[in-house]
Short mmCIF file of the C-alpha atoms (twelve columns), coordinates in Angstrom:
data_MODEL
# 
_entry.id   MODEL 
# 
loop_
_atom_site.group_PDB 
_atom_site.id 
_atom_site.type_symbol 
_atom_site.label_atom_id 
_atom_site.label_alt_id 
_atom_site.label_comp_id 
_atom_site.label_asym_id 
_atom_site.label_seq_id 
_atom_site.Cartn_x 
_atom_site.Cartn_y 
_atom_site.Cartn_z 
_atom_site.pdbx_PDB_model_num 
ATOM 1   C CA . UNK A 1   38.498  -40.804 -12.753 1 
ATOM 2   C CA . UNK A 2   38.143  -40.174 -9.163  1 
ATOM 3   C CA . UNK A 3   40.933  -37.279 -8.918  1 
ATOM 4   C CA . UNK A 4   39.338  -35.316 -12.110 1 
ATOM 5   C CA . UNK A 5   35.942  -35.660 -10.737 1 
ATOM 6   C CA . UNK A 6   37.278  -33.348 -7.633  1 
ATOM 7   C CA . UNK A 7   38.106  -30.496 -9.686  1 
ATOM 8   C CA . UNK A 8   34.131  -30.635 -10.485 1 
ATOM 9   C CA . UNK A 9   32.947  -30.965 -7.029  1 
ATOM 10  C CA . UNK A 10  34.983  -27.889 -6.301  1 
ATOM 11  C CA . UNK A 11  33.106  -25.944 -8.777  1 
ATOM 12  C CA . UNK A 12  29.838  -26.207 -7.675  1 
ATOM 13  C CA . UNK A 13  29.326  -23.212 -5.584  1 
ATOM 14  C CA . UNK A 14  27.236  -22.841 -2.961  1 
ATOM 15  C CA . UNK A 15  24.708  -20.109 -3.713  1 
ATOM 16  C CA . UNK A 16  22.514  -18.190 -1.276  1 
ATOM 17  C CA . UNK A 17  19.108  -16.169 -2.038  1 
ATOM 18  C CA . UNK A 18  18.865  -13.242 0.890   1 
ATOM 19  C CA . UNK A 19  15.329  -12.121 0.934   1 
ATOM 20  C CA . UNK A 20  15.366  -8.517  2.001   1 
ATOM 21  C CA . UNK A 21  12.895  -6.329  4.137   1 
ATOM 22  C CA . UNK A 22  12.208  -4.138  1.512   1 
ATOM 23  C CA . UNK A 23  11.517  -6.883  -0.834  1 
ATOM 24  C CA . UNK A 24  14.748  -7.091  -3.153  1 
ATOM 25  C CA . UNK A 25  16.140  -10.535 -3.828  1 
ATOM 26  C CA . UNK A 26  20.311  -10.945 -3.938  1 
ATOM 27  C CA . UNK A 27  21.713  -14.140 -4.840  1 
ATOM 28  C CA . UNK A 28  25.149  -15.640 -4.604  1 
ATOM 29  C CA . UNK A 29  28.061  -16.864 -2.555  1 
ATOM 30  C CA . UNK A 30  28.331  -16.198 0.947   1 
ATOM 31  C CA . UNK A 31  31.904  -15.039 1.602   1 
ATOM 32  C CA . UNK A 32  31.500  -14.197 5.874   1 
ATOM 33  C CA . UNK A 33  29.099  -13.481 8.074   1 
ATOM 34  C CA . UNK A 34  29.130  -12.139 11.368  1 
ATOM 35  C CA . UNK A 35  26.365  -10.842 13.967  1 
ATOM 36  C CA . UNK A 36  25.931  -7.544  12.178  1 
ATOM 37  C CA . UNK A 37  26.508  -8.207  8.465   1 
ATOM 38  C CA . UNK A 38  26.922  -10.466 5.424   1 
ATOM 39  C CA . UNK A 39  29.007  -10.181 3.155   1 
ATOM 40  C CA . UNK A 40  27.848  -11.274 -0.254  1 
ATOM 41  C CA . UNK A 41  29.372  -12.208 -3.904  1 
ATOM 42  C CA . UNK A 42  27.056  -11.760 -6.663  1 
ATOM 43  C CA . UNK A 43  27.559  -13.163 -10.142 1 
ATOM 44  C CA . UNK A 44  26.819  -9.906  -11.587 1 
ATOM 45  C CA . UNK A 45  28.860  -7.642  -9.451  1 
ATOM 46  C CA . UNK A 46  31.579  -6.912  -6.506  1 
ATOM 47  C CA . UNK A 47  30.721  -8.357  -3.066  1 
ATOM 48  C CA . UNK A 48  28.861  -6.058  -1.138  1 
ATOM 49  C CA . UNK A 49  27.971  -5.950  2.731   1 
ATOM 50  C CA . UNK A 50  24.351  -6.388  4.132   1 
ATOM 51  C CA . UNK A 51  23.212  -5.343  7.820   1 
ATOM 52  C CA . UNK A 52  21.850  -8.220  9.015   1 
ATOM 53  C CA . UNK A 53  18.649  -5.987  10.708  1 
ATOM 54  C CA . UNK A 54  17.581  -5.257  6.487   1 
ATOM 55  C CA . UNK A 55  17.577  -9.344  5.901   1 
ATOM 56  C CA . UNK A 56  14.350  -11.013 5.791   1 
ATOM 57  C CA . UNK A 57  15.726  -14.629 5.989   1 
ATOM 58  C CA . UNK A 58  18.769  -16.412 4.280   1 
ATOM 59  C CA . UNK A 59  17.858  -19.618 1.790   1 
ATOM 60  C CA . UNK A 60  20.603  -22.255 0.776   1 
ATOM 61  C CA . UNK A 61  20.201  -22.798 -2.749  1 
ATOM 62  C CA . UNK A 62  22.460  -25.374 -4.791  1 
ATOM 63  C CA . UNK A 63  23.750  -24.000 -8.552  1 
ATOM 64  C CA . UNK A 64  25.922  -26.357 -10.161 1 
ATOM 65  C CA . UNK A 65  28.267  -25.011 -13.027 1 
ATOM 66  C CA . UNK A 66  26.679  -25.173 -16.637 1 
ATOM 67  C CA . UNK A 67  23.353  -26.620 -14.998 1 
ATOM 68  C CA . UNK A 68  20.650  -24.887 -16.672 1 
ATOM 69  C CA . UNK A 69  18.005  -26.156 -14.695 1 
ATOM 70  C CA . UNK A 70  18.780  -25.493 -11.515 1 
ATOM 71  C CA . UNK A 71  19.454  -22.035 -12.767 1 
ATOM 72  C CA . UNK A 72  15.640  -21.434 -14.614 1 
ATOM 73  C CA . UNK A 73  14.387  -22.711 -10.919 1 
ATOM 74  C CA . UNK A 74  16.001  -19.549 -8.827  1 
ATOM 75  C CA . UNK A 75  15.080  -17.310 -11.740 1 
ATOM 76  C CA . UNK A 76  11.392  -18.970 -11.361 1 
ATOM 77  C CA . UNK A 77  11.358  -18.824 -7.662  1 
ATOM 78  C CA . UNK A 78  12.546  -15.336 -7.480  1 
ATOM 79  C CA . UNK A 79  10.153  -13.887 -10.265 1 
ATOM 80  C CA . UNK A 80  7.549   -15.097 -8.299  1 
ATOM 81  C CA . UNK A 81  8.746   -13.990 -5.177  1 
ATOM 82  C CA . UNK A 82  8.468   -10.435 -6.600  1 
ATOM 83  C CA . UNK A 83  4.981   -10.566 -7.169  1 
ATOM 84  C CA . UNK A 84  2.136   -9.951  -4.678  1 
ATOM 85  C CA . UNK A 85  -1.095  -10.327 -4.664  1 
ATOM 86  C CA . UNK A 86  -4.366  -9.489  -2.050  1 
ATOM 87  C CA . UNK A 87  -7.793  -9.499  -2.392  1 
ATOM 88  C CA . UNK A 88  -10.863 -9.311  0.534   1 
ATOM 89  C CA . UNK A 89  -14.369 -9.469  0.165   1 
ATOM 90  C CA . UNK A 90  -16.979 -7.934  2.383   1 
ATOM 91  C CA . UNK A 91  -20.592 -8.612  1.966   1 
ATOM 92  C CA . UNK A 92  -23.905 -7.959  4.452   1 
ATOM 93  C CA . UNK A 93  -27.499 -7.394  4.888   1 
ATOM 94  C CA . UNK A 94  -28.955 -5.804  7.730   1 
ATOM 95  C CA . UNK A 95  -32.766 -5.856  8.286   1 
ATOM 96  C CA . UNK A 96  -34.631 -4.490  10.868  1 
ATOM 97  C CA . UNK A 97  -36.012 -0.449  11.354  1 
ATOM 98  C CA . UNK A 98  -33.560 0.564   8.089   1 
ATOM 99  C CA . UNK A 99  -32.612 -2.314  5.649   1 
ATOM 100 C CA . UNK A 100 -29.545 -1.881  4.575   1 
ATOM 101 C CA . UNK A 101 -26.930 -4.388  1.828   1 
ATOM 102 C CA . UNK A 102 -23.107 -3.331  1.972   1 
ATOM 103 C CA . UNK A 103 -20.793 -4.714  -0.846  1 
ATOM 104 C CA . UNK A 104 -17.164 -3.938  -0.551  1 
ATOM 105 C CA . UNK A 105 -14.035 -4.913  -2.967  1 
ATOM 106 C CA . UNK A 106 -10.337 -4.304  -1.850  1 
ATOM 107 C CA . UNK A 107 -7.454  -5.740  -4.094  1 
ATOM 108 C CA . UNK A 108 -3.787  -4.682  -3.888  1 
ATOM 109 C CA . UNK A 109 -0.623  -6.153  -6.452  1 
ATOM 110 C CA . UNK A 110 2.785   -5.316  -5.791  1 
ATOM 111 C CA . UNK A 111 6.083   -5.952  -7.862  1 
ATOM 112 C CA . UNK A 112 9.381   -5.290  -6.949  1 
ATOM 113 C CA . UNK A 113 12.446  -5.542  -8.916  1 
ATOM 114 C CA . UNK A 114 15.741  -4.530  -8.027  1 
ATOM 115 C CA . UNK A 115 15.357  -0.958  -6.643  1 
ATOM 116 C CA . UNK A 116 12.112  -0.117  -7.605  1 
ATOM 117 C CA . UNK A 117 8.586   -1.128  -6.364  1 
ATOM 118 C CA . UNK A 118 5.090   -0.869  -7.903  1 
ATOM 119 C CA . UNK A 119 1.647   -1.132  -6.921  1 
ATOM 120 C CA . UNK A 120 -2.127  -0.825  -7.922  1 
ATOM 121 C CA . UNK A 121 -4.717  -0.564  -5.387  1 
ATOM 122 C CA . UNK A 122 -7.997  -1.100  -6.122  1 
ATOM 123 C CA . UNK A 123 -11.258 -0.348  -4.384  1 
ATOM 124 C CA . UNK A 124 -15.076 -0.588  -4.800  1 
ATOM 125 C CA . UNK A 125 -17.930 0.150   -2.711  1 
ATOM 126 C CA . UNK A 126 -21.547 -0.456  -3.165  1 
ATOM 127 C CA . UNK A 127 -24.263 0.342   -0.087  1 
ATOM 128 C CA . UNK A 128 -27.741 0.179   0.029   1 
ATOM 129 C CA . UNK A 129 -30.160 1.727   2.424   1 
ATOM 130 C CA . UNK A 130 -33.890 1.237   2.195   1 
ATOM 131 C CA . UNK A 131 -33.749 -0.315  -0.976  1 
ATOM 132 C CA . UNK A 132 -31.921 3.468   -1.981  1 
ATOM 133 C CA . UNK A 133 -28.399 3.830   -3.097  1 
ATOM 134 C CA . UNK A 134 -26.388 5.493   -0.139  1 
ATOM 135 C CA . UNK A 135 -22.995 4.397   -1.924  1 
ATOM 136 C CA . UNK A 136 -21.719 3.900   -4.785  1 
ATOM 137 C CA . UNK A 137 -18.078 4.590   -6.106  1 
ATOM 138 C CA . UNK A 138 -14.595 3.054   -7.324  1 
ATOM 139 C CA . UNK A 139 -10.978 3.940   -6.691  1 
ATOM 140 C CA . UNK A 140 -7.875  3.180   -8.638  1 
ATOM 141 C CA . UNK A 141 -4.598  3.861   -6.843  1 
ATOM 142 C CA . UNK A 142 -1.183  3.240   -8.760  1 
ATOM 143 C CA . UNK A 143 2.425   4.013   -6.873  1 
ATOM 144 C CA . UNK A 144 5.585   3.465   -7.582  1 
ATOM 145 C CA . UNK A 145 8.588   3.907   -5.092  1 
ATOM 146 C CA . UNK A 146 12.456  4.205   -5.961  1 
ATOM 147 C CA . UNK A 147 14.602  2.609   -3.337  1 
ATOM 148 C CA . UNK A 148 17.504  5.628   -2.770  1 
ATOM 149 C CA . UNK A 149 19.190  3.791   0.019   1 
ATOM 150 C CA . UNK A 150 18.288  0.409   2.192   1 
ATOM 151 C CA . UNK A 151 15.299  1.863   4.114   1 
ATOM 152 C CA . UNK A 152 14.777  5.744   2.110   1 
ATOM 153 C CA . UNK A 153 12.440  5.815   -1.135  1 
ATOM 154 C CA . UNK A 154 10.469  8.328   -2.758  1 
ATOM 155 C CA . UNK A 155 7.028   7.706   -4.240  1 
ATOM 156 C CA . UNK A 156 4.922   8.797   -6.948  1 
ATOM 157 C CA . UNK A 157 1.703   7.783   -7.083  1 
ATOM 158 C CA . UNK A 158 -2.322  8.750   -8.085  1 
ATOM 159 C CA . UNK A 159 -5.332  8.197   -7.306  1 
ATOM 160 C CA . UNK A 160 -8.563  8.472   -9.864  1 
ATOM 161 C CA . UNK A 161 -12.118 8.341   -7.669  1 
ATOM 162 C CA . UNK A 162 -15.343 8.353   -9.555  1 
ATOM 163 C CA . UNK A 163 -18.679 8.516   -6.758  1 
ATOM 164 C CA . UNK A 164 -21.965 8.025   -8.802  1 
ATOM 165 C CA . UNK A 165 -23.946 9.705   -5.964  1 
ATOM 166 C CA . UNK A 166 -21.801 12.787  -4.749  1 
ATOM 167 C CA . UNK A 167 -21.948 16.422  -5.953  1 
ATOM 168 C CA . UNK A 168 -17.762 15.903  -6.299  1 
ATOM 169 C CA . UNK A 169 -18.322 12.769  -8.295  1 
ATOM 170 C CA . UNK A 170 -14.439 12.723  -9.866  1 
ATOM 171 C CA . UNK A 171 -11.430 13.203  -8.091  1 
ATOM 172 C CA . UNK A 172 -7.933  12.806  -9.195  1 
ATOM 173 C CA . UNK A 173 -4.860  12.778  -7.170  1 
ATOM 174 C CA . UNK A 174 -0.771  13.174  -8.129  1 
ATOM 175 C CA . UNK A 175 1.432   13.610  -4.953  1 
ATOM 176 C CA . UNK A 176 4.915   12.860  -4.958  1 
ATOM 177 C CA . UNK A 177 7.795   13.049  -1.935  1 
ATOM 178 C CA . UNK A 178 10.153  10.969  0.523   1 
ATOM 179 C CA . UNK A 179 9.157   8.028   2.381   1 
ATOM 180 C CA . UNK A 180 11.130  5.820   5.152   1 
ATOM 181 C CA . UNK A 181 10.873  2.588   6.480   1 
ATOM 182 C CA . UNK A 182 11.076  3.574   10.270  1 
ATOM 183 C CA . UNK A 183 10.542  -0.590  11.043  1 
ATOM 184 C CA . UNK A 184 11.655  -2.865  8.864   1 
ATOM 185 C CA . UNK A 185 11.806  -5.992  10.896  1 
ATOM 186 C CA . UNK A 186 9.777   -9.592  9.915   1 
ATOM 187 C CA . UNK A 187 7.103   -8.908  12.540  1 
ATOM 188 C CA . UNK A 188 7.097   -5.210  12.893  1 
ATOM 189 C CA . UNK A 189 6.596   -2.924  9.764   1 
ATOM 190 C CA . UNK A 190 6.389   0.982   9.849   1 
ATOM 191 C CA . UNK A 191 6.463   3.108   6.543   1 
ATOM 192 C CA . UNK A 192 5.777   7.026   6.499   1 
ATOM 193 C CA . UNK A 193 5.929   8.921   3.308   1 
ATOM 194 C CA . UNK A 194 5.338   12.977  3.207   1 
ATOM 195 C CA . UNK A 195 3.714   13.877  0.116   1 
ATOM 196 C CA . UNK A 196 3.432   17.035  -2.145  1 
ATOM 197 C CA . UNK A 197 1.147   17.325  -5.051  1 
ATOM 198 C CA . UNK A 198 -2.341  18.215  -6.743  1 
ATOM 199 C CA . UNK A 199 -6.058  17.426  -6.164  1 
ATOM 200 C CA . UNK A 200 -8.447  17.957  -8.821  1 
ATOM 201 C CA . UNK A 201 -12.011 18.145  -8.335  1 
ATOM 202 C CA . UNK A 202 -14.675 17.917  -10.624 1 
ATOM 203 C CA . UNK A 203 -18.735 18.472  -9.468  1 
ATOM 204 C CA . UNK A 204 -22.100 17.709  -11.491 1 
ATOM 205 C CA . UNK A 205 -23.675 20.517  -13.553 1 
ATOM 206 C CA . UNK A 206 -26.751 21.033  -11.796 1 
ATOM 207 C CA . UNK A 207 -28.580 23.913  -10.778 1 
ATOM 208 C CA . UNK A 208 -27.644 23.960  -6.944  1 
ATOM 209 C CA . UNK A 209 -24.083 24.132  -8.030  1 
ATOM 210 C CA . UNK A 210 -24.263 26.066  -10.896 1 
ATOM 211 C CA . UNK A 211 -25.485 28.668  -8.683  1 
ATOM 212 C CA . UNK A 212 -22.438 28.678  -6.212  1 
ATOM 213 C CA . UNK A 213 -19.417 27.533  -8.958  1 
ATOM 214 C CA . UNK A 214 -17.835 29.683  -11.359 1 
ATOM 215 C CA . UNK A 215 -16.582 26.300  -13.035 1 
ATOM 216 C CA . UNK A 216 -16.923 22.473  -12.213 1 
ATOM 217 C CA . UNK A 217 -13.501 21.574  -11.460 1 
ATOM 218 C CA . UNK A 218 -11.396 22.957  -8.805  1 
ATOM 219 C CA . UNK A 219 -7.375  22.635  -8.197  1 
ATOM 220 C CA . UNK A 220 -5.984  22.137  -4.821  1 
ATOM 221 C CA . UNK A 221 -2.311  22.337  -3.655  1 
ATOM 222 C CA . UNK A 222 -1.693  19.519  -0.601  1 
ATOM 223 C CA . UNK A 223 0.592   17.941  1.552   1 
ATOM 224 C CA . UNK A 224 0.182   14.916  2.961   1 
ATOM 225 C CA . UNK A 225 1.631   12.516  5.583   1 
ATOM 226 C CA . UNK A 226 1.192   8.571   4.785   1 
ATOM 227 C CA . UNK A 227 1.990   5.898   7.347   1 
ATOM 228 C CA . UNK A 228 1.548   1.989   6.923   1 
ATOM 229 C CA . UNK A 229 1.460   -0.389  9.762   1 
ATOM 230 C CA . UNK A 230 1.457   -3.874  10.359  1 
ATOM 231 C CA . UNK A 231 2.720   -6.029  13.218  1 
ATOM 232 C CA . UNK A 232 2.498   -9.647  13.500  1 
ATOM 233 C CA . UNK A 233 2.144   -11.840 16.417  1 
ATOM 234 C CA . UNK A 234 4.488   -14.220 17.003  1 
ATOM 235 C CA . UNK A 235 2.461   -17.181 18.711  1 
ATOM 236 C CA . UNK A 236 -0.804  -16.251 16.990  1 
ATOM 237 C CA . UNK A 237 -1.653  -15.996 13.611  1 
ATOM 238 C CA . UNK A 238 -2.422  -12.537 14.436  1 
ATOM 239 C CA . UNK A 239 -1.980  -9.246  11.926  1 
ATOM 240 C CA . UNK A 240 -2.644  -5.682  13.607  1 
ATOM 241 C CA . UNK A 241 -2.626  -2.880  10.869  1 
ATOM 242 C CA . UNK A 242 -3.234  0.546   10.365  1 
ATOM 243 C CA . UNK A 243 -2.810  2.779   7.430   1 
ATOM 244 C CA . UNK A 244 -3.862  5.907   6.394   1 
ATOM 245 C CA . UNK A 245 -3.219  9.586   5.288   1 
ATOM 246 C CA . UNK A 246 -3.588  12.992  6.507   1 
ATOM 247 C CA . UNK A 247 -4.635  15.443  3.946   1 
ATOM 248 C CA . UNK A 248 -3.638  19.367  4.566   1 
ATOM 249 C CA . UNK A 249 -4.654  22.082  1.736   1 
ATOM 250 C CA . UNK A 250 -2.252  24.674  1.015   1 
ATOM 251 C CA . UNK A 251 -5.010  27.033  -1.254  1 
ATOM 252 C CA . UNK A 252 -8.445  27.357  -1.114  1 
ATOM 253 C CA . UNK A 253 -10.298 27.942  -4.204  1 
ATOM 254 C CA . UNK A 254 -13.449 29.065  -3.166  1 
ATOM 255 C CA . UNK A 255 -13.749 32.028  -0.706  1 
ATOM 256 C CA . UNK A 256 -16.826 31.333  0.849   1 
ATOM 257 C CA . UNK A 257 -15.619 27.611  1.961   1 
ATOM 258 C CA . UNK A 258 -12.167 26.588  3.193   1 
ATOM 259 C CA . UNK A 259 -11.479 22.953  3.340   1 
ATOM 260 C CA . UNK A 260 -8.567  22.594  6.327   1 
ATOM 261 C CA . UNK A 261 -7.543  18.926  6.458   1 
ATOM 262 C CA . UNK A 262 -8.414  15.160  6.087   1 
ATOM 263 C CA . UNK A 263 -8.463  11.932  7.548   1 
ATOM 264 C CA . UNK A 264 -8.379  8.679   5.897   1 
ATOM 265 C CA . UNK A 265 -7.652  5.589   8.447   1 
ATOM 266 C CA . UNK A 266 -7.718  1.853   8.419   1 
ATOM 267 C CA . UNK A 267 -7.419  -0.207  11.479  1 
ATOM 268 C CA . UNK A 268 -7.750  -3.872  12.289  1 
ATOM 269 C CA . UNK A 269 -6.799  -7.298  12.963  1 
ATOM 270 C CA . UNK A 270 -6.570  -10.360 10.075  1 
ATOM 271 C CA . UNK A 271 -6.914  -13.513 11.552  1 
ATOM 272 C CA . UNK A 272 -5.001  -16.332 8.875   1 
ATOM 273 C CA . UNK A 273 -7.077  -19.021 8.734   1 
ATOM 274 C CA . UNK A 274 -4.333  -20.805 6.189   1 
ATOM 275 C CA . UNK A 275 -0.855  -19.332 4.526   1 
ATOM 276 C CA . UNK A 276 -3.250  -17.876 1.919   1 
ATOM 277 C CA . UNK A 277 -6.813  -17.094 3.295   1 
ATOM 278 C CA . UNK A 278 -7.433  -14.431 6.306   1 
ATOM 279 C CA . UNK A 279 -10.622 -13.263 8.078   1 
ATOM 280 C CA . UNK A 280 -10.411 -9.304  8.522   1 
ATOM 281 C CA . UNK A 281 -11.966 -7.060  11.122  1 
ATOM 282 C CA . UNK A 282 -11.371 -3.051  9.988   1 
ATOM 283 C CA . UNK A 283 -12.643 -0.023  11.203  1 
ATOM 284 C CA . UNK A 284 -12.719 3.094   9.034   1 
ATOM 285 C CA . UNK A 285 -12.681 6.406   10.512  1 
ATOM 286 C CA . UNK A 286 -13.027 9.406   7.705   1 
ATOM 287 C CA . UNK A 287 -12.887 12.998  9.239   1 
ATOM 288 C CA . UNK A 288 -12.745 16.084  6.679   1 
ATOM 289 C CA . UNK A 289 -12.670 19.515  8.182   1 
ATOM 290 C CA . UNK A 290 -14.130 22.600  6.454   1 
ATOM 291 C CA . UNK A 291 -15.189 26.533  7.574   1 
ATOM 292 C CA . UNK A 292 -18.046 28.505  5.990   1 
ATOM 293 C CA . UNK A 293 -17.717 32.098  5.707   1 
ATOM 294 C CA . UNK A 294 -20.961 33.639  5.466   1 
ATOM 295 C CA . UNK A 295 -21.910 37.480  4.083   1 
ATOM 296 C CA . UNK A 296 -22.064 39.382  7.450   1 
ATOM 297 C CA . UNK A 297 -21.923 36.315  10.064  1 
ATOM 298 C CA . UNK A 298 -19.638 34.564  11.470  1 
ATOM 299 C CA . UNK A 299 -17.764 31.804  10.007  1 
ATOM 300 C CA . UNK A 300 -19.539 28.178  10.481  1 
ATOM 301 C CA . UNK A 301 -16.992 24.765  11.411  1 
ATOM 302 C CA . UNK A 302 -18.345 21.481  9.845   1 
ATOM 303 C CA . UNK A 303 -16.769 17.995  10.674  1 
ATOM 304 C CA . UNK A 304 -17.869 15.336  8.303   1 
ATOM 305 C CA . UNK A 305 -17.276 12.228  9.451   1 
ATOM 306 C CA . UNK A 306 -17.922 8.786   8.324   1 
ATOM 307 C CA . UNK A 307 -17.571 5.610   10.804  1 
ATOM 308 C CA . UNK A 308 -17.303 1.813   9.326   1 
ATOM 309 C CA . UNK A 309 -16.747 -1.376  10.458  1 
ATOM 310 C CA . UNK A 310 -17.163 -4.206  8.787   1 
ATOM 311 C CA . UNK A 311 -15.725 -8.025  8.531   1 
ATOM 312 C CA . UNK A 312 -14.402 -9.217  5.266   1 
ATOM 313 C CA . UNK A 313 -12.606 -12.372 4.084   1 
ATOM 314 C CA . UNK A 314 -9.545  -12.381 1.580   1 
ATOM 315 C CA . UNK A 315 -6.697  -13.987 -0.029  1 
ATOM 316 C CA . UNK A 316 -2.974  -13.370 -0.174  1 
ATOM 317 C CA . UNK A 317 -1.102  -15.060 -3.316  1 
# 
C-alpha cells in the first residue's frame, strides 16, 4: 500500500503564484531559477522566462492532483488579488474673517486581468465660502491600458466633468497613446503615458457669453504628458506620491483667446495607520495658461492658478 501511495506523492506538484509589478498573476511549477530570471511552467501553456526585476514576490502554493478545493482557493485568491479598491475623505470648516466648509470625495477601482488593466476614478468636490457656493463639481475618469510588452502599454481613457458654478460647466475628454513603466520596483513606481486626443467644451447660454460665442461648445486638439509616482519607505509606513498631467492645445478655436497649456498636480505623503486605513496630506497645484488678443492692443497673458492643501483620511481594500 505503501509503494502505490508513492506514485501519488509524486504527483502532487508544487505550484507557485508570481505576483508581477504590473499586476498580472502566473501560476505554476517552478522549473529554475537563477539571479536574473525564472523560469516558469504554466498549466495552460509552454514555460516561459521572467526577469526577476518585473516580479513582485514569489508565493508557494500546494495543488494536489484532482483536488478541487485547493484549486477554487488560488482561483479565489487570485480574483481577488486583481481587484483594487481606494477611497479618502476630506472634510473642514474654517471660521474666522471668511467662513469657509470644504467637502472632498476621491475613489479609484482597478482590475487587471491577464494583459489588460482597467480603472474608474472618481472625484467630487463641494466648497463653501461665506455661506456661498465657491465649488461645486464631479469627475468621472475611466482608462483602460493594454499591456504590449512587460513594462510598455497604451491607454485609452476619458474623462466627463460637470462644474455647477463655471461658465465651462461640461467638459469631456478622449485621449489615447503609449505609456511606460520607467520604475517598476516594490518601493519605487514611475509611469508616464503621452497622450493624443479631444477636449470638448460646453459653456452656459447666458447673455455674457452669448455675446462673445458663436456656439456653446468648443473642440480642442491636445497632447498630453501623464506621470504617476509613488515611492514607499522602507522603515516607515511612509507613501510619497505625485501625479499629474500636462495639457498642451494644438488649435485654438476662438481668435480672440488662445489657451497654451495646463497643469494638473498631486503631491503628498499617506501615512498607513493599518494595512487598510491611511491619513493623507496633498497639495494641489492647478496652473492654466491663456493670451488675450485685443482689437488694436497688445495681447494680455493670464495665469490662473488654483493652490490646495488639505488632509484627508481613506481606505485601501
Amino acid at each position: 500500500m505503501a509503494l502505490f501511495s508513492l506514485p501519488l506523492l509524486a504527483q502532487q506538484v508544487q505550484q507557485s503564484r508570481i505576483q508581477m509589478h504590473n499586476g498580472d498573476v502566473l501560476t505554476g511549477q517552478i522549473l529554475n531559477q537563477t539571479d536574473s530570471s525564472v523560469t516558469l511552467q504554466p498549466g495552460y501553456s509552454a514555460a516561459i522566462v521572467l526577469k526577476r526585476s518585473d516580479i513582485q514576490h514569489i508565493q508557494p502554493v500546494k495543488l494536489a492532483q484532482h483536488d478541487n478545493t485547493a484549486r477554487q482557493t488560488v482561483q479565489q485568491a487570485t480574483a481577488q488579488s486583481a481587484w483594487s479598491l481606494e477611497f479618502d475623505v476630506s472634510a473642514s470648516n474654517r471660521y474666522g474673517k471668511q467662513d469657509a466648509s470644504l467637502f472632498n470625495l476621491v475613489s479609484s477601482a482597478e482590475y487587471r486581468q491577464g494583459s489588460w488593466r482597467s480603472a474608474l476614478d472618481l472625484n467630487y468636490d463641494y466648497e463653501l465660502k461665506e455661506q456661498a457656493p465657491k465649488t461645486h463639481q464631479y469627475k468621472i475618469s475611466p482608462a483602460i491600458d493594454y499591456y504590449l510588452q512587460q513594462r510598455l502599454f497604451w491607454r485609452l481613457t476619458g474623462d466627463y466633468q460637470y462644474n455647477y458654478l463655471a461658465a465651462d460647466y461640461k467638459n469631456i475628454d478622449l485621449s489615447t497613446g503609449p505609456g511606460y513603466a520607467v520604475l517598476q520596483q516594490q518601493q519605487l513606481q514611475l509611469d508616464l503615458t503621452l497622450m493624443a486626443g479631444l477636449k470638448r467644451a460646453s459653456f452656459r447660454d447666458t447673455e455674457p457669453l452669448r455675446s462673445v460665442l458663436a456656439d456653446t461648445s468648443l473642440s480642442y486638439h491636445f497632447v498630453a504628458m501623464e506621470w504617476d509616482f509613488k515611492y514607499r519607505l522602507s522603515q516607515w509606513p511612509l507613501e510619497i506620491y505625485s501625479e499629474g498631467n500636462l495639457l498642451k492645445l494644438l488649435n485654438q478655436p476662438l481668435s480672440y483667446l488662445h489657451f497654451n497649456y495646463e497643469l494638473l498636480s498631486n503631491t503628498g505623503l499617506r501615512y498607513r495607520l493599518s494595512d487598510r486605513v491611511r491619513l493623507s496630506w496633498t497639495y494641489e497645484y492647478n496652473l492654466t495658461d491663456l493670451e488675450a488678443f485685443l482689437p488694436r492692443q497688445q495681447s494680455v497673458s493670464f495665469d490662473i492658478k488654483d493652490l490646495r492643501q488639505k488632509l484627508s483620511i481613506g481606505a485601501s481594500f
